[in-house]
Each structure stands twice: as C-alpha cells, then as structure tokens.
Jmol script that loads the backbone (N, CA, C; Angstrom):
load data "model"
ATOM      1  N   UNK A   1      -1.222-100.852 133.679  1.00  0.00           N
ATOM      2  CA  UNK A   1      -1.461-102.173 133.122  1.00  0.00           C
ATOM      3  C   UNK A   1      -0.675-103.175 133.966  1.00  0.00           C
ATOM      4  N   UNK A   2      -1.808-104.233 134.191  1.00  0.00           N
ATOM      5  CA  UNK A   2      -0.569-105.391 135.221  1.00  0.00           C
ATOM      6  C   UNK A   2       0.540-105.900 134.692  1.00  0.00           C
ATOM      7  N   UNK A   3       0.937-106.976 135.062  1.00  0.00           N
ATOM      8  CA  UNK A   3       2.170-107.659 134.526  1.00  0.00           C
ATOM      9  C   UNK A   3       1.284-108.820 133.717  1.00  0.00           C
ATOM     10  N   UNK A   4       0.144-109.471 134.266  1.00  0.00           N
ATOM     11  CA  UNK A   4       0.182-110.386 133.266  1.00  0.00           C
ATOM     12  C   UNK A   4      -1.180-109.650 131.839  1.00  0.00           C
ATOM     13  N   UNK A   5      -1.912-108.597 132.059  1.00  0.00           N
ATOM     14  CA  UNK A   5      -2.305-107.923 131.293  1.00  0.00           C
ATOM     15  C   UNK A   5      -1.503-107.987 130.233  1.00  0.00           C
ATOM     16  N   UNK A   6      -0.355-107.457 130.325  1.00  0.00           N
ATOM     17  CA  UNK A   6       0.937-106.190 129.305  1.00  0.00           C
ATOM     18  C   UNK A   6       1.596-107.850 128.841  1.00  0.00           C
ATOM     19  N   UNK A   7       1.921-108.823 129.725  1.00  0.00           N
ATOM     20  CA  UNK A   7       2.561-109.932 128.437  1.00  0.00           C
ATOM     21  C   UNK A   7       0.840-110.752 127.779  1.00  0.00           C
ATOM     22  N   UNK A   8      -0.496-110.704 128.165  1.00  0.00           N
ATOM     23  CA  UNK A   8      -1.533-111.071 127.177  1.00  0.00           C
ATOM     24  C   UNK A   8      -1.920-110.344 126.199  1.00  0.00           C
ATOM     25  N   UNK A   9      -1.606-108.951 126.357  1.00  0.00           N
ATOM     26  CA  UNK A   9      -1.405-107.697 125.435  1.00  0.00           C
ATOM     27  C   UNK A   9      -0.347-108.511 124.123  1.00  0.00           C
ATOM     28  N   UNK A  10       0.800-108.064 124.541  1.00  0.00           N
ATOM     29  CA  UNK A  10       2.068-108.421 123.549  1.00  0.00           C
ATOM     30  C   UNK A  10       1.989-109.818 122.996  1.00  0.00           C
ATOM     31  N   UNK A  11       1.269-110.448 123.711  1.00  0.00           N
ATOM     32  CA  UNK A  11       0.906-112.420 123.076  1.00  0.00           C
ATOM     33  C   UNK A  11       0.243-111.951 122.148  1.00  0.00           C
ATOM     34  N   UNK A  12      -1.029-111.274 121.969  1.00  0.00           N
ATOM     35  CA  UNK A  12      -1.839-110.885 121.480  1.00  0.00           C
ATOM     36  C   UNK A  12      -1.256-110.007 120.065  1.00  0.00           C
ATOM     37  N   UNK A  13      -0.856-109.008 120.123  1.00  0.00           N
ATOM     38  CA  UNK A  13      -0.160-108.265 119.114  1.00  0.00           C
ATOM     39  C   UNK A  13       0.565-109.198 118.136  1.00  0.00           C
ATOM     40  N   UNK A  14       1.533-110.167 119.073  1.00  0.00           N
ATOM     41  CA  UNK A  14       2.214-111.125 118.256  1.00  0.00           C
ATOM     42  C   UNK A  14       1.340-112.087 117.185  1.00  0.00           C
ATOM     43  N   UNK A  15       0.562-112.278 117.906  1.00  0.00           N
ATOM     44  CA  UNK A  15      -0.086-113.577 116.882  1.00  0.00           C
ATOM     45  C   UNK A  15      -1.333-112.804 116.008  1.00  0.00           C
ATOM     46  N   UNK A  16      -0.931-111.207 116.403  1.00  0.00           N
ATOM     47  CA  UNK A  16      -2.406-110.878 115.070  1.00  0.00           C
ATOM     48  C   UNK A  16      -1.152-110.526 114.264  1.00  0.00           C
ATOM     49  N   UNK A  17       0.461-110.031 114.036  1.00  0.00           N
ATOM     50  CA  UNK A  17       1.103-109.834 113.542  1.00  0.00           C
ATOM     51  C   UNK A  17       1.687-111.131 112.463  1.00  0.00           C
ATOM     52  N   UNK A  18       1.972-112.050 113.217  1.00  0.00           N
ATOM     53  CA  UNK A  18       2.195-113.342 112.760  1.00  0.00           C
ATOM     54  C   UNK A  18       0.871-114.268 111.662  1.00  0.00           C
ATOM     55  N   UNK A  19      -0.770-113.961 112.115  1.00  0.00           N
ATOM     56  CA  UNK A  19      -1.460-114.273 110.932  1.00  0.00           C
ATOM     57  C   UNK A  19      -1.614-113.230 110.108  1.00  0.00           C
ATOM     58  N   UNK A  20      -1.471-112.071 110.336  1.00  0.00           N
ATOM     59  CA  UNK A  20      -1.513-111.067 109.187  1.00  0.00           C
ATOM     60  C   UNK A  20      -0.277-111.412 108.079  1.00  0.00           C
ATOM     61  N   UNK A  21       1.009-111.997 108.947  1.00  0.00           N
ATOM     62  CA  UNK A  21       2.070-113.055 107.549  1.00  0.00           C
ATOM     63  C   UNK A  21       1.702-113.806 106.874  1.00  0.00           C
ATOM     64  N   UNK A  22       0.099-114.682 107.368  1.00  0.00           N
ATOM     65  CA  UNK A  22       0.238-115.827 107.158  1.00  0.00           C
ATOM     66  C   UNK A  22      -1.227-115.899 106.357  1.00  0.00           C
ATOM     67  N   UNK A  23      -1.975-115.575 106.851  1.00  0.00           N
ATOM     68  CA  UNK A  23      -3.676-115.721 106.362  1.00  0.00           C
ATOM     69  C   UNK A  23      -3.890-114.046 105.455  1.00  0.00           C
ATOM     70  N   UNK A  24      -4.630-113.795 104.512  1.00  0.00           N
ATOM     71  CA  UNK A  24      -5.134-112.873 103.768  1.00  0.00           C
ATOM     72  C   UNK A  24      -5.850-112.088 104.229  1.00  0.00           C
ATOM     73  N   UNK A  25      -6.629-113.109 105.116  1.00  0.00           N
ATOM     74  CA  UNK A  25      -7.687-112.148 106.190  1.00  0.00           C
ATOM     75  C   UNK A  25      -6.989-111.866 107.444  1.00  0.00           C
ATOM     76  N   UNK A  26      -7.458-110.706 107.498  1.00  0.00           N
ATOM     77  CA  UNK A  26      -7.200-109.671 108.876  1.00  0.00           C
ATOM     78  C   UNK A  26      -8.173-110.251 110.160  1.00  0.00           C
ATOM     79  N   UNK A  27      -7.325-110.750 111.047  1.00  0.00           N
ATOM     80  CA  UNK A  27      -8.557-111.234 112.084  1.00  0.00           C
ATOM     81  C   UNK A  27      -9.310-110.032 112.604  1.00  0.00           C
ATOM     82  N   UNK A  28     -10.305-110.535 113.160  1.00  0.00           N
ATOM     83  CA  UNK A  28     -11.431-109.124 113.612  1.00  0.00           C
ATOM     84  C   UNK A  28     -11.706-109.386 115.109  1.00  0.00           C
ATOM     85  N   UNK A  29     -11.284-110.989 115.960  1.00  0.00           N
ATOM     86  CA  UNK A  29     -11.853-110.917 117.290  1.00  0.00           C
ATOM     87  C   UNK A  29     -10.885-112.203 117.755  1.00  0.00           C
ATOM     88  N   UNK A  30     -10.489-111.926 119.048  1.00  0.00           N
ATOM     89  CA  UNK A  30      -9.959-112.111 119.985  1.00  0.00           C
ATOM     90  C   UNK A  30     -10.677-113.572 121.145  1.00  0.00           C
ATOM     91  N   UNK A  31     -10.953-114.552 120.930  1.00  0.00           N
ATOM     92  CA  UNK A  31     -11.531-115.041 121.826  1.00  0.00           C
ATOM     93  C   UNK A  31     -10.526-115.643 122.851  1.00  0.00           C
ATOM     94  N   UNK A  32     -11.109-115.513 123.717  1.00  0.00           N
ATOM     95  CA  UNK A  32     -10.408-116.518 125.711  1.00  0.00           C
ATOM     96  C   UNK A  32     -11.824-116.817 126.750  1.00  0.00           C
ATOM     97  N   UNK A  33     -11.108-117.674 127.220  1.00  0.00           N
ATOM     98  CA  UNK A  33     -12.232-117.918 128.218  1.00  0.00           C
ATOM     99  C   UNK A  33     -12.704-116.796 129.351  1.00  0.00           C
ATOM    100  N   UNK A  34     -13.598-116.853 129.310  1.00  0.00           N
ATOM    101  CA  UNK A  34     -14.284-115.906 130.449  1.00  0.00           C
ATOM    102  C   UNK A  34     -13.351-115.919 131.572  1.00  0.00           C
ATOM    103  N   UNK A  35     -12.961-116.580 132.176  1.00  0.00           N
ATOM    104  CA  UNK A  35     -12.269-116.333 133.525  1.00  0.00           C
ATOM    105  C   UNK A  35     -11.215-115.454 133.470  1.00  0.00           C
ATOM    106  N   UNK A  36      -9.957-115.948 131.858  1.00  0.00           N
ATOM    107  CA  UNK A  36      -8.935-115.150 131.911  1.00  0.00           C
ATOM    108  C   UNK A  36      -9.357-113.690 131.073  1.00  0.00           C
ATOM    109  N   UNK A  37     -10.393-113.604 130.852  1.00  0.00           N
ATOM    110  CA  UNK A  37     -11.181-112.036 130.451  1.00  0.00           C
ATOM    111  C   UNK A  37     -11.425-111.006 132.020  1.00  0.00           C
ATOM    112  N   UNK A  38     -12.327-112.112 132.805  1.00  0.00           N
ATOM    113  CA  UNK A  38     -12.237-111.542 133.927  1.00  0.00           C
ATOM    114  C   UNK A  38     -10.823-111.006 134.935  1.00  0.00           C
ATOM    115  N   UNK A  39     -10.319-111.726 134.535  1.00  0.00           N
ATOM    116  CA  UNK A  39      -8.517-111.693 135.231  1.00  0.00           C
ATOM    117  C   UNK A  39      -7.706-110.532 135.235  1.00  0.00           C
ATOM    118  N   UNK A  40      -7.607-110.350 133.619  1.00  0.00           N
ATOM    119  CA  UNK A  40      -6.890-109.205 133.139  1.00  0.00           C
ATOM    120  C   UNK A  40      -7.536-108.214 133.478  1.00  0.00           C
ATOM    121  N   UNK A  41      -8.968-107.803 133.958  1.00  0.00           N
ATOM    122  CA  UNK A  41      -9.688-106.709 134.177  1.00  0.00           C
ATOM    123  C   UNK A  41     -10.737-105.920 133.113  1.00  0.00           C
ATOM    124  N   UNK A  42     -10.639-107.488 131.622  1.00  0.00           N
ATOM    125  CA  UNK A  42     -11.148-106.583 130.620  1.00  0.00           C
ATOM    126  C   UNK A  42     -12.714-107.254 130.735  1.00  0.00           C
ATOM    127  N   UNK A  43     -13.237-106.553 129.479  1.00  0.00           N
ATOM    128  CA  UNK A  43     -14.872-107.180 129.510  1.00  0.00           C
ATOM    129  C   UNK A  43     -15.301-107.493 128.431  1.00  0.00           C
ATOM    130  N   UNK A  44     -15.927-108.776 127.967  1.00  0.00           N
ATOM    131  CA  UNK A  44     -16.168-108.959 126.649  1.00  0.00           C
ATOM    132  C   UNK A  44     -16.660-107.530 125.708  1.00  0.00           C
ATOM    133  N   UNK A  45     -16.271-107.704 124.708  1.00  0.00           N
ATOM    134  CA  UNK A  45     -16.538-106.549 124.076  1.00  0.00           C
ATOM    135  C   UNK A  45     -15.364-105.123 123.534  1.00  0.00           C
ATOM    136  N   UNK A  46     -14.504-105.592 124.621  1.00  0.00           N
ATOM    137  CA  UNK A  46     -13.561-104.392 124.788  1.00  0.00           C
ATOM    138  C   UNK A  46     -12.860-104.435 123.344  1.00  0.00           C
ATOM    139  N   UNK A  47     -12.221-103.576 122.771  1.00  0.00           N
ATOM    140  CA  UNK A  47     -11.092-103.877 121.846  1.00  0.00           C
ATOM    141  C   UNK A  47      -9.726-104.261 121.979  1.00  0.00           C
ATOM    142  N   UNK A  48      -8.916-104.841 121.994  1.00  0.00           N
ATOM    143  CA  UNK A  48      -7.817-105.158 122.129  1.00  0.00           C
ATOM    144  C   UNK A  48      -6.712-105.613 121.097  1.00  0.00           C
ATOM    145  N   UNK A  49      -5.805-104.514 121.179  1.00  0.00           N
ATOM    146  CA  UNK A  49      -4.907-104.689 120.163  1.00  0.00           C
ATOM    147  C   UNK A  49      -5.854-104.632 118.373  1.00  0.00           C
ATOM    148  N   UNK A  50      -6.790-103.374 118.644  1.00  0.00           N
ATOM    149  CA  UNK A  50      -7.719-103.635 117.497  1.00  0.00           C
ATOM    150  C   UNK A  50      -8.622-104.754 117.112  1.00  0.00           C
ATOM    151  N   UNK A  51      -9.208-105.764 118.398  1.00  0.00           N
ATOM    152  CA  UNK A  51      -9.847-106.824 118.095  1.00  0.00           C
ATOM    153  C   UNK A  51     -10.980-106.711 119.357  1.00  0.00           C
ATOM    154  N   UNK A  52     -11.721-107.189 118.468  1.00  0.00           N
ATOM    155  CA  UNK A  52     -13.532-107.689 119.801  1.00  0.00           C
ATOM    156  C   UNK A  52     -12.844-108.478 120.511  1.00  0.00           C
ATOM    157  N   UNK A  53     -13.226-108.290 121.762  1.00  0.00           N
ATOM    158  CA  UNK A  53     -12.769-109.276 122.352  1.00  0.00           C
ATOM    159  C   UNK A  53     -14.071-109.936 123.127  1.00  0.00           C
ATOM    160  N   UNK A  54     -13.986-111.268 122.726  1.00  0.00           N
ATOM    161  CA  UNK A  54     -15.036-112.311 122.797  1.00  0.00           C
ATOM    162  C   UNK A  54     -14.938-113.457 123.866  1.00  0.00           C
ATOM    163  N   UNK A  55     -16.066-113.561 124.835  1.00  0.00           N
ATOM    164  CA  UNK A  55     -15.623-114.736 125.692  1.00  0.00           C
ATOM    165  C   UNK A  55     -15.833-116.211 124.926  1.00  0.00           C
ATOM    166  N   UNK A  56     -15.043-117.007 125.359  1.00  0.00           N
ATOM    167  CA  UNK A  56     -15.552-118.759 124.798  1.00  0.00           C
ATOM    168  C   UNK A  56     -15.027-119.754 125.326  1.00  0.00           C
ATOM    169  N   UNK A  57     -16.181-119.917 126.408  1.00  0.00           N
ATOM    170  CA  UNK A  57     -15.781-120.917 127.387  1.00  0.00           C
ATOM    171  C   UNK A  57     -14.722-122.174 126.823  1.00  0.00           C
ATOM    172  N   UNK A  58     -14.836-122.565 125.490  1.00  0.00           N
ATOM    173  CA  UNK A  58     -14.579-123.925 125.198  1.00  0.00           C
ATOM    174  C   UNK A  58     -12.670-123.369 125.031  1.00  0.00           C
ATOM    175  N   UNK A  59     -12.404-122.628 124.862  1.00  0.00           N
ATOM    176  CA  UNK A  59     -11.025-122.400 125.265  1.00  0.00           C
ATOM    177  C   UNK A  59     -10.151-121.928 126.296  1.00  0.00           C
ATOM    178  N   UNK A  60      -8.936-122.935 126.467  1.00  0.00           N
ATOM    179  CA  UNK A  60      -8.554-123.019 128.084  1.00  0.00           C
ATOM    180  C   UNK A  60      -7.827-121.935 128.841  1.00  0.00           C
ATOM    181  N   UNK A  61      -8.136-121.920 129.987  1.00  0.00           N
ATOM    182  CA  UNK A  61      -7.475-120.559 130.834  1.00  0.00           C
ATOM    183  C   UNK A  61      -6.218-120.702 130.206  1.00  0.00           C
ATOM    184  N   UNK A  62      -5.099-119.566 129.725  1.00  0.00           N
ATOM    185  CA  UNK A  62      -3.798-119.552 129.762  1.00  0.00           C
ATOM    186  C   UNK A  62      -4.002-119.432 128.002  1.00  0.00           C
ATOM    187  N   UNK A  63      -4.767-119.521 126.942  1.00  0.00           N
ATOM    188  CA  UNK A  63      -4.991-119.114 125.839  1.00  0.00           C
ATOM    189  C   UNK A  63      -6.173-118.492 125.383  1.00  0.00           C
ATOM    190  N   UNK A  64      -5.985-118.218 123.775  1.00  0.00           N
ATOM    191  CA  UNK A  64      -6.767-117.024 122.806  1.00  0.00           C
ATOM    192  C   UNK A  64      -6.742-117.824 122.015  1.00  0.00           C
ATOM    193  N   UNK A  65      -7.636-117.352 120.950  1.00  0.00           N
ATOM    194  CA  UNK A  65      -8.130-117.563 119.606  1.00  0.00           C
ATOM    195  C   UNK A  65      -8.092-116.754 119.003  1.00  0.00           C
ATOM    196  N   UNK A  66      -7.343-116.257 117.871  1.00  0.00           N
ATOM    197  CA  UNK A  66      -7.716-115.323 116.948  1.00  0.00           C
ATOM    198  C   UNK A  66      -8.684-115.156 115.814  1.00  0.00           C
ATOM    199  N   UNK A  67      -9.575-115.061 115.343  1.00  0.00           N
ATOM    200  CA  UNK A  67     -10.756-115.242 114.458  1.00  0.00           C
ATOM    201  C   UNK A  67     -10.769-114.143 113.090  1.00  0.00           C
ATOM    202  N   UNK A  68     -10.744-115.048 111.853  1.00  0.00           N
ATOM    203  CA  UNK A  68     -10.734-114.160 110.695  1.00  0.00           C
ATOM    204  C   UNK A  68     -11.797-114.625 110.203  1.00  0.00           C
ATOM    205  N   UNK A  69     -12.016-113.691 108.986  1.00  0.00           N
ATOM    206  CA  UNK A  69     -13.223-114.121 108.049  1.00  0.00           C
ATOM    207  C   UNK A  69     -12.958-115.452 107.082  1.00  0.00           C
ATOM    208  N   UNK A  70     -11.524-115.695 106.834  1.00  0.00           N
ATOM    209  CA  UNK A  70     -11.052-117.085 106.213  1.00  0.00           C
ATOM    210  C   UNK A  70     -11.624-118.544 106.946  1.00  0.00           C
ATOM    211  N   UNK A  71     -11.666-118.079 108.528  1.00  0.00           N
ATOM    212  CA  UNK A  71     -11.886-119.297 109.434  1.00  0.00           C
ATOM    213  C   UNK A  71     -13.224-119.621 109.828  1.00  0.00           C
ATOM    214  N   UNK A  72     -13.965-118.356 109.910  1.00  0.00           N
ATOM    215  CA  UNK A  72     -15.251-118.202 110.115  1.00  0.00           C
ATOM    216  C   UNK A  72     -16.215-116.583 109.422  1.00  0.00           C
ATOM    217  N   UNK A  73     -16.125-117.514 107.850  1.00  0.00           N
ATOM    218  CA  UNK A  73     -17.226-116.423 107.123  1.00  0.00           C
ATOM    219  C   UNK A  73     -18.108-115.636 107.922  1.00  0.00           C
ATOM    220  N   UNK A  74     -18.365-114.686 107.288  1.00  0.00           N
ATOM    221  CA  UNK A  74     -19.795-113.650 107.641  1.00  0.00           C
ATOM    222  C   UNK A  74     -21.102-114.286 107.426  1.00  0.00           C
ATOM    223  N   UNK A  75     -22.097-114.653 108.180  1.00  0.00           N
ATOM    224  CA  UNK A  75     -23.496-115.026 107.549  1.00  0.00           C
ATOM    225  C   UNK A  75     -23.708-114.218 106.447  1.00  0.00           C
ATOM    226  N   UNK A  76     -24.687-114.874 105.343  1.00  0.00           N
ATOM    227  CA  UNK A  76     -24.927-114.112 104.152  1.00  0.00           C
ATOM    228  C   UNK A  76     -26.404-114.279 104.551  1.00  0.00           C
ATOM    229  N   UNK A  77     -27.012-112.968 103.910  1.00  0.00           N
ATOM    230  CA  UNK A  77     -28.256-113.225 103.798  1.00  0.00           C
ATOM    231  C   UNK A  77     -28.593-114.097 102.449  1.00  0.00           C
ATOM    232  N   UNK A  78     -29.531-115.492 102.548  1.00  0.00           N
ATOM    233  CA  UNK A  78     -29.513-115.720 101.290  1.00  0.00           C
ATOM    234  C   UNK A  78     -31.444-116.025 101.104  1.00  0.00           C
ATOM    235  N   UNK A  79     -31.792-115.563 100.395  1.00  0.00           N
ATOM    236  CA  UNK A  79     -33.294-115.893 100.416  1.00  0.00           C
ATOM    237  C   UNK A  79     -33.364-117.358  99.968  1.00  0.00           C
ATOM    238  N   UNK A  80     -34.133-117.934 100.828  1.00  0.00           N
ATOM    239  CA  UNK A  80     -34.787-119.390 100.404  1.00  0.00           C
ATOM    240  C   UNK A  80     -35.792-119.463  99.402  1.00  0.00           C
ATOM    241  N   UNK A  81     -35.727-120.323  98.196  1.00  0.00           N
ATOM    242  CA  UNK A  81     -36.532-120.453  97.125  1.00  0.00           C
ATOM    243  C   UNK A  81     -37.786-121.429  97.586  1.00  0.00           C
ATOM    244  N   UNK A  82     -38.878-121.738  97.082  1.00  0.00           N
ATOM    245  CA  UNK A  82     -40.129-122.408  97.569  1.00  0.00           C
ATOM    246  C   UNK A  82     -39.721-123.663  96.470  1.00  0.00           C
ATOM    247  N   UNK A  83     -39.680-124.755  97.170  1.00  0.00           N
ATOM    248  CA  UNK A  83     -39.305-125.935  96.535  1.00  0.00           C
ATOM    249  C   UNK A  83     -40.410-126.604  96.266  1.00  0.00           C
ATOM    250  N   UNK A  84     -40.298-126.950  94.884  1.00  0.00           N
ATOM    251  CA  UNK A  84     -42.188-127.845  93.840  1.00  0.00           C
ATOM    252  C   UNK A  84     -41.320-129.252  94.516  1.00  0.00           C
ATOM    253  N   UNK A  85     -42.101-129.801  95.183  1.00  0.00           N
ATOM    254  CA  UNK A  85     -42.489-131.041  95.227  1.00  0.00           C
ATOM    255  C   UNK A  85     -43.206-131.683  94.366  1.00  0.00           C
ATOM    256  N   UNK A  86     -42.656-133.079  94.046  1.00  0.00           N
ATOM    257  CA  UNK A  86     -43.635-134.234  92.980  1.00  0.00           C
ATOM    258  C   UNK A  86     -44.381-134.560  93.879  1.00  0.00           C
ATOM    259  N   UNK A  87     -45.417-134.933  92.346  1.00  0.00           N
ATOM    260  CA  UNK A  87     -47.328-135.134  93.347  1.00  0.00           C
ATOM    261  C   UNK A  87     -46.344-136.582  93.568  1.00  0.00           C
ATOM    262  N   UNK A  88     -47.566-136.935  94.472  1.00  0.00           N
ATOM    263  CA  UNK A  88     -47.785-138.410  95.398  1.00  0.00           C
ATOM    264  C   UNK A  88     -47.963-139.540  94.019  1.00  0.00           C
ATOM    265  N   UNK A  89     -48.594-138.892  93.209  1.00  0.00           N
ATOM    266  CA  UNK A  89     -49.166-140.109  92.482  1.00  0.00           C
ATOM    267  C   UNK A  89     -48.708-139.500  90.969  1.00  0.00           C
ATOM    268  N   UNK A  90     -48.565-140.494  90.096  1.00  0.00           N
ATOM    269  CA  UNK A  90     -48.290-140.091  88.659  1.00  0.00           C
ATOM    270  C   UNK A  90     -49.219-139.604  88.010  1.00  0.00           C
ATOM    271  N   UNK A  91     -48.908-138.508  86.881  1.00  0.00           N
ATOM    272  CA  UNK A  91     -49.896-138.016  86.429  1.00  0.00           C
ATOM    273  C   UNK A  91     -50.237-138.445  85.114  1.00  0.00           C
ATOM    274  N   UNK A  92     -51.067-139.146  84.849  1.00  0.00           N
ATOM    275  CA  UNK A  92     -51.361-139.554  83.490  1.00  0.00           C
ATOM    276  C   UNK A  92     -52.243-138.135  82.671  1.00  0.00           C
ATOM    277  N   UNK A  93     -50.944-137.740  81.030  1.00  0.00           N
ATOM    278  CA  UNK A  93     -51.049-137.024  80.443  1.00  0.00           C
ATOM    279  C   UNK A  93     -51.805-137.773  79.181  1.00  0.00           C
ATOM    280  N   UNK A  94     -52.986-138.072  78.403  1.00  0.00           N
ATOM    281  CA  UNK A  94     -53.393-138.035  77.297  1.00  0.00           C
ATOM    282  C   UNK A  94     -51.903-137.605  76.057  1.00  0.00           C
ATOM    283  N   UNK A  95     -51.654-138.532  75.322  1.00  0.00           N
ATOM    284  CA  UNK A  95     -51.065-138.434  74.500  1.00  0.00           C
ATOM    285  C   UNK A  95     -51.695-137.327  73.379  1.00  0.00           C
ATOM    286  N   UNK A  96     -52.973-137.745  73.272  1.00  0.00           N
ATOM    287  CA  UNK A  96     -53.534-137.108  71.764  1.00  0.00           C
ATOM    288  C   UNK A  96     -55.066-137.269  72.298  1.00  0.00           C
ATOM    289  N   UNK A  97     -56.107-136.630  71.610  1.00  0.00           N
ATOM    290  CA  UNK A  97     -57.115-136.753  71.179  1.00  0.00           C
ATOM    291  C   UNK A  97     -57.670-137.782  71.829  1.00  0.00           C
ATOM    292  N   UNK A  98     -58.963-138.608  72.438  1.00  0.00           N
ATOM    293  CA  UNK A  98     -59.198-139.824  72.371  1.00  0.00           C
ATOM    294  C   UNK A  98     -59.943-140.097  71.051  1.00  0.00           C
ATOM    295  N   UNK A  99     -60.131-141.602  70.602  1.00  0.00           N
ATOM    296  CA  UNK A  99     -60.124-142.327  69.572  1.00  0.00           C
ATOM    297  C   UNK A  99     -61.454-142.685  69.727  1.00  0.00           C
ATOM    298  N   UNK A 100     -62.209-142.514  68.533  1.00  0.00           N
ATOM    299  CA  UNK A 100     -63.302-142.793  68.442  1.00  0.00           C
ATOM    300  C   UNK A 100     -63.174-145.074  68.713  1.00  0.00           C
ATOM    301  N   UNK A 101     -64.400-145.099  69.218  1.00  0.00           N
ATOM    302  CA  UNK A 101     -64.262-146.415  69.160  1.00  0.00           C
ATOM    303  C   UNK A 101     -64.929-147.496  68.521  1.00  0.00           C
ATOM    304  N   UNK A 102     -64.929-148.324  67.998  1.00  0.00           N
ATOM    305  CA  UNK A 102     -65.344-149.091  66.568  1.00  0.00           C
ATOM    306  C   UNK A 102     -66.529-150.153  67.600  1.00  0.00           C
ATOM    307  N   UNK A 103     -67.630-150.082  66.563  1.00  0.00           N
ATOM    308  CA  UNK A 103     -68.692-151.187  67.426  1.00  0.00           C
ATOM    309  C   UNK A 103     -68.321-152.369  67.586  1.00  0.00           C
ATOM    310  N   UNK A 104     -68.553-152.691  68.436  1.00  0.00           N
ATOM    311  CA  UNK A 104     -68.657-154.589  68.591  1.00  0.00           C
ATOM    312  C   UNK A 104     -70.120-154.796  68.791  1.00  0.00           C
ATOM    313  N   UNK A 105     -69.831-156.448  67.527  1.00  0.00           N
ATOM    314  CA  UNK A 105     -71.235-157.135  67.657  1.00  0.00           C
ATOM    315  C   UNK A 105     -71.659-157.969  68.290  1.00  0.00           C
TER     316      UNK A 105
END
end "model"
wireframe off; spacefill off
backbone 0.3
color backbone group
C-alpha cells in the first residue's frame, strides 16, 4: 500500500468511525473524485474500509464524502395512484323529479 493510499485509508476509517458517534446511520459509500480514485490505484466500486466506493466528480481532489441512509434515503418503490380530474364544465344535477307545468292562456 502507498504512502498516500495508507493515510486515505486511515482518513477514511476515521471519519466512518467518527459518524458512526455521530449519525444513527451506518454510512454505506465512500465518494471522491475520479482522479483521486484513479491515484490511489483503486476503482469505483471497490470496498474500502467496508464502503462502495463511488466516483463524484463534483467533489474536490484532496477529499471524500461519506454517504448514509440519514443523508440520502433508499428510493422506495411507491405505486402512483390515477388522479380523477374535474370535468371542464359543471355538471348540472336535477334536484328532484321535473315539475309538471301549469297552462298558460
């Protein structure tokens, strides 16, 4: 293991040790930017220190992200219901019966 591998290793250990003090949830993945993934010699996917390890560009060479289910839920499957739309136009309901109607003379 290199030198800067073995201290992104131990960074790593530290801060899943330190939110396991702190958050309820157990993080599950590891994100860094692709370059410092490429660096250390690892490959997205790998496990590390018990975590996925995930590329993401939007975070900067020289850091990680740790990721729990507190920070970023699981998709749920949720079925979509078919939503009744109101008609366009009002519906005129008959109160009662219609009424016979009286002659005019």
């Amino acid at each position: 293991m290199s030198s800067a591998e073995a201290k992104n290793f131990e960074a790593i250990v530290k801060a899943k040790d330190a939110h396991n003090r702190s958050c309820p949830f157990p993080p599950h993945t590891v994100r860094m930017n692709p370059f410092e993934i490429e660096r250390m010699g690892w490959e997205e996917g790998d496990t590390i220190a018990g975590l996925a390890l995930e590329a993401d560009g939007a975070i900067g060479t020289g850091a990680f992200r740790l990721i729990c289910d507190g920070m970023e839920p699981p998709e749920l499957d949720i079925e979509e219901e078919a939503v009744i739309e109101a008609p366009a136009e009002p519906i005129v309901v008959p109160a009662g019966p219609p009424r016979e109607r009286e002659p005019t003379a």
